[in-house]
Each structure stands twice: as structure tokens, then as C-alpha cells.
C-alpha positions in Angstrom: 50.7 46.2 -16.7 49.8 43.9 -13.6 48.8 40.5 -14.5 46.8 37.9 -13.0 47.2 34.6 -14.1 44.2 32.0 -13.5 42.0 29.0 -14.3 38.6 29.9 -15.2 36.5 27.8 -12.9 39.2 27.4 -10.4 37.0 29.1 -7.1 40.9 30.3 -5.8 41.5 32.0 -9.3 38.1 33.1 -9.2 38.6 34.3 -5.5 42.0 36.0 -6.3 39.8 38.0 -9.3 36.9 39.3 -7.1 39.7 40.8 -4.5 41.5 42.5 -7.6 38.6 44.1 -8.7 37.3 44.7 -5.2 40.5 46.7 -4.5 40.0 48.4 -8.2 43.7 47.3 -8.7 44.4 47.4 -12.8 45.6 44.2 -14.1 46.0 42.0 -17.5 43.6 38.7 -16.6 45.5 36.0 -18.4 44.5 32.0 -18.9 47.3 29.7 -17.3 49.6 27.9 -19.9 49.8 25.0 -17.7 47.0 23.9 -15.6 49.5 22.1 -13.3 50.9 24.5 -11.9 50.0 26.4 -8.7 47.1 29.0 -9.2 46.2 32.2 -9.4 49.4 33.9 -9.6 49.3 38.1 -9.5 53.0 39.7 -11.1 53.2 43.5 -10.6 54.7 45.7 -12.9 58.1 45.1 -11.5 57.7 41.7 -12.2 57.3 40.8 -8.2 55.1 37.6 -8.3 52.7 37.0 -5.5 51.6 32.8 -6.4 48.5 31.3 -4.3 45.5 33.2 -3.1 46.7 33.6 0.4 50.3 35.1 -1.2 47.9 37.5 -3.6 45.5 38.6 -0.2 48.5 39.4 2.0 50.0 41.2 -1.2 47.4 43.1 -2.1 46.1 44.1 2.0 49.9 45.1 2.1 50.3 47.1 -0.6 46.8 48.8 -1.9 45.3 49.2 1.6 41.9 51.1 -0.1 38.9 49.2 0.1 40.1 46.3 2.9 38.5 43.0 2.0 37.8 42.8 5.7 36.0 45.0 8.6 37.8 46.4 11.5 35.4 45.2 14.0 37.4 42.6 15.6 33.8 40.4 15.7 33.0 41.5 12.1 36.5 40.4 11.1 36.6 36.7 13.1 33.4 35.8 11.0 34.8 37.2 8.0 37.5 34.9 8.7 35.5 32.1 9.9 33.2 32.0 5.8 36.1 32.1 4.5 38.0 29.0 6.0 34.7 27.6 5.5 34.3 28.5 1.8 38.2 27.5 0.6 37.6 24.4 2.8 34.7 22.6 3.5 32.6 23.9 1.0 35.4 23.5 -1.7 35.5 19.8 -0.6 32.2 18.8 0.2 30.2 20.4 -2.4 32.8 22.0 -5.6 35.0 19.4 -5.7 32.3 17.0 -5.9 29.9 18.6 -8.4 32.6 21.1 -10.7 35.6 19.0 -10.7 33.7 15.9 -11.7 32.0 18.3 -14.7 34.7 20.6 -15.8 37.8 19.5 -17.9 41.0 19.9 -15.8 42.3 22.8 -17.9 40.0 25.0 -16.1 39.9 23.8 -12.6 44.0 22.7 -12.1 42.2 19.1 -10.9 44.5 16.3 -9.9 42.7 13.8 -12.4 40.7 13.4 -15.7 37.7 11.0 -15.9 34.6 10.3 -17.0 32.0 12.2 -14.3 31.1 10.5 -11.2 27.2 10.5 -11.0 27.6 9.3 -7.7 30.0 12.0 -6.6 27.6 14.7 -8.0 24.7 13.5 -5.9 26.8 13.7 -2.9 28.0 17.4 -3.9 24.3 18.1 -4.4 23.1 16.8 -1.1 25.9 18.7 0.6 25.4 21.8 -1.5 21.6 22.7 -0.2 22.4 22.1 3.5 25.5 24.8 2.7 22.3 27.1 1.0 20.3 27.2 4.0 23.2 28.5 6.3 24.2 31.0 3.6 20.7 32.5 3.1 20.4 32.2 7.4 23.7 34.4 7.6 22.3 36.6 4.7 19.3 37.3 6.3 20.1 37.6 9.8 23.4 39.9 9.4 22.5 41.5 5.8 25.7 39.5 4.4 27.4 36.6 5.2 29.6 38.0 8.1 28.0 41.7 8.7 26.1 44.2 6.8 29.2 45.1 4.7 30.2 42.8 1.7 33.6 41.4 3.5 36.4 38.6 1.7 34.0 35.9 3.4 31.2 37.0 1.2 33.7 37.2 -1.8 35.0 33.5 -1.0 31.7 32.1 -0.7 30.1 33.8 -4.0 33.4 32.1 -5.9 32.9 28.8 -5.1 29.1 29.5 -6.0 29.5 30.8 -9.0 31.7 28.1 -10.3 28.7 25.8 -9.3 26.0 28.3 -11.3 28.2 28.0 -14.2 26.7 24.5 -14.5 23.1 25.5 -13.6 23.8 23.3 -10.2 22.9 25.5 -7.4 18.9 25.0 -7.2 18.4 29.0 -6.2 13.9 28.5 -6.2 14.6 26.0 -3.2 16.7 28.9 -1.0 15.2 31.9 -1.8 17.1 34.5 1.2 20.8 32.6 -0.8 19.7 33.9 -4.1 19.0 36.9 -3.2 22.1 37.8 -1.7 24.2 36.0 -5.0 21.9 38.0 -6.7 23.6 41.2 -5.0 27.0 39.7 -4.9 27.2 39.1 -9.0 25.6 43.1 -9.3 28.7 44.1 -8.3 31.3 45.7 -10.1 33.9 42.9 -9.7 31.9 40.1 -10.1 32.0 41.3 -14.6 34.5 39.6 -15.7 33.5 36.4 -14.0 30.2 36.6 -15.9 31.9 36.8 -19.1 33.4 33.6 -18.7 33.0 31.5 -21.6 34.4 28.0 -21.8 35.3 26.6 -25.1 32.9 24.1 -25.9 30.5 24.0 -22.3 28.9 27.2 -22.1 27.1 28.0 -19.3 23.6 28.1 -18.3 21.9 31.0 -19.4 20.9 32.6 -16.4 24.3 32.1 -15.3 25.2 36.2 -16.6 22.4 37.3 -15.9 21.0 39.2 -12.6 18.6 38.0 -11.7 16.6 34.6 -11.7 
């Protein structure tokens, strides 16, 4: 059987998850022994190992074309393209980094360092985080989802990073109404199962955080 190996609130792992399921692709999901090295990794059956999300994208578009994580219209796909630079950069920076790395224990994220959190650091995230909730719930309301009406990668990349956030009950949804209600869409889909399920030993999330709805 495939395998996919991952950190559970790494957004990257979580990303690399979302576009398994998303291209209904079988595989084992299977926690990383060691957080330090490079995740998500995908190994087919033949043992051919695909290690990084970008590696596991081109891997999976090139060999299980079904379902393309991104649209054919050239427009369509540059904005595709566009959230998700935006979602793996940026917003990973500015706002997960800040708020999940500074909450969750390295094990689960593959962070750098291990310290006591950063209250400071966490404001920032926050501050950064509703600014990010307004363009989302813009996008969502002006194109139907992020990039165009279909659900495209962007729209997966974007609803990781979230989702790692909503683990903690950080994203403040009441504030940014037309955002929630396309997560709300995003985590009703098929795919997004498995990432609900999560359960981390000892900080369990939120409880609307399986939940779809509000």
C-alpha cells in the first residue's frame, strides 16, 4: 500500500493530505518517526519516494492525472498559483508560524526550535491573521472560491494553513463571516476527514474544530 508520511499540524503535511485525497489516491497515512526530517513524504507501492510537497504535487499531477488540483483556464490557473505561493509563503510566515509554531510541540509541526510560547509573537500572528480573513472571504465571495468557482490547490493550500490555526480555536470566524463560510465548505469535503480526526496527544482541539459548522 501507498504511504504518506507527515506531521500532524505541519500545513505542508496537511497540504500533501488534502491533494491525496482530492485525487482519491489510496494510501497508509503514517506519523513521522523523526520530526527533523523533511516532510510530508508519499512512497508508492514500488517503493518510489516522492519527499516535499512540491516533489508529492508534481508526482501525483504526473502520474494520477484524474481530478487536476488546478483549472485549465490559463487565468483560473495563474490565481490558483498566485493563493498558493501566498498560502505556503506569506501566510505560513506571517500568521502560522507565529500563532501554531509558538503553540504546538515540535513533534507535530517539524519547527526549528522548542520554547516556552511567545505571547508577543502570537499577537503579531493574530493581527496578521484577520487582515489575511478579509482577502479570503473577498476572493470567496467575489469568485465563489478563492481562485474561481471550482475548488482549485489554492483553495486546498489556504484551508491547510487554516485549519492548523482552528485546531487551536485561533481563527476568530464571527468577525469574517463570507471566510467561514467558505472553510465551512472547504472542511465538508470528502478530503478534508482525516484532518478532522486529528487528535494530538495531550492538546486536543477546540470543539468546533470537527465540526461543520460554527
Amino acid at each position: 500500500m501507498r504511504r504518506l508520511i507527515h506531521l500532524m499540524l505541519s500545513p505542508s503535511c496537511r497540504l500533501a493530505r488534502l491533494m491525496v485525497a482530492e485525487k482519491r489516491v489510496a494510501c497508509d497515512p503514517a506519523i513521522a518517526d523523526d520530526p527533523k526530517q523533511s516532510m510530508p513524504v508519499f512512497v508508492e507501492m514500488d517503493g518510489t519516494r516522492a519527499e516535499g510537497v512540491w516533489a508529492i504535487l508534481d508526482h501525483l499531477e504526473g502520474n494520477y492525472p484524474d481530478h487536476p488540483l488546478a483549472p485549465a483556464d490559463d487565468a483560473a490557473r495563474r490565481q490558483t498559483l498566485r493563493w498558493l505561493d501566498w498560502a505556503m509563503g506569506p501566510f505560513h510566515e506571517r500568521v502560522t508560524q507565529r500563532i501554531v509554531y509558538e503553540k504546538a510541540a515540535p513533534r507535530f509541526t517539524g519547527a526549528g526550535f522548542s520554547r516556552a510560547p511567545d505571547m508577543n509573537v502570537i499577537r503579531a500572528g493574530r493581527e496578521e491573521l484577520k487582515a489575511s480573513l478579509a482577502a479570503i472571504g473577498h476572493a470567496a465571495e467575489t469568485n465563489g472560491n478563492l481562485a474561481c468557482r471550482e475548488t482549485t490547490l489554492g483553495d486546498l493550500a489556504v484551508a491547510a494553513q487554516l485549519s492548523a490555526l482552528d485546531y487551536f480555536g485561533e481563527v476568530p470566524w464571527q468577525d469574517f463571516a463570507a471566510a467561514g463560510e467558505w472553510y465551512v465548505r472547504m472542511k465538508s469535503r470528502p478530503s478534508f476527514r482525516s484532518i478532522l480526526s486529528d487528535r494530538v496527544p495531550g492538546q486536543p482541539p477546540v470543539a468546533h474544530y470537527a465540526e461543520l459548522d460554527f
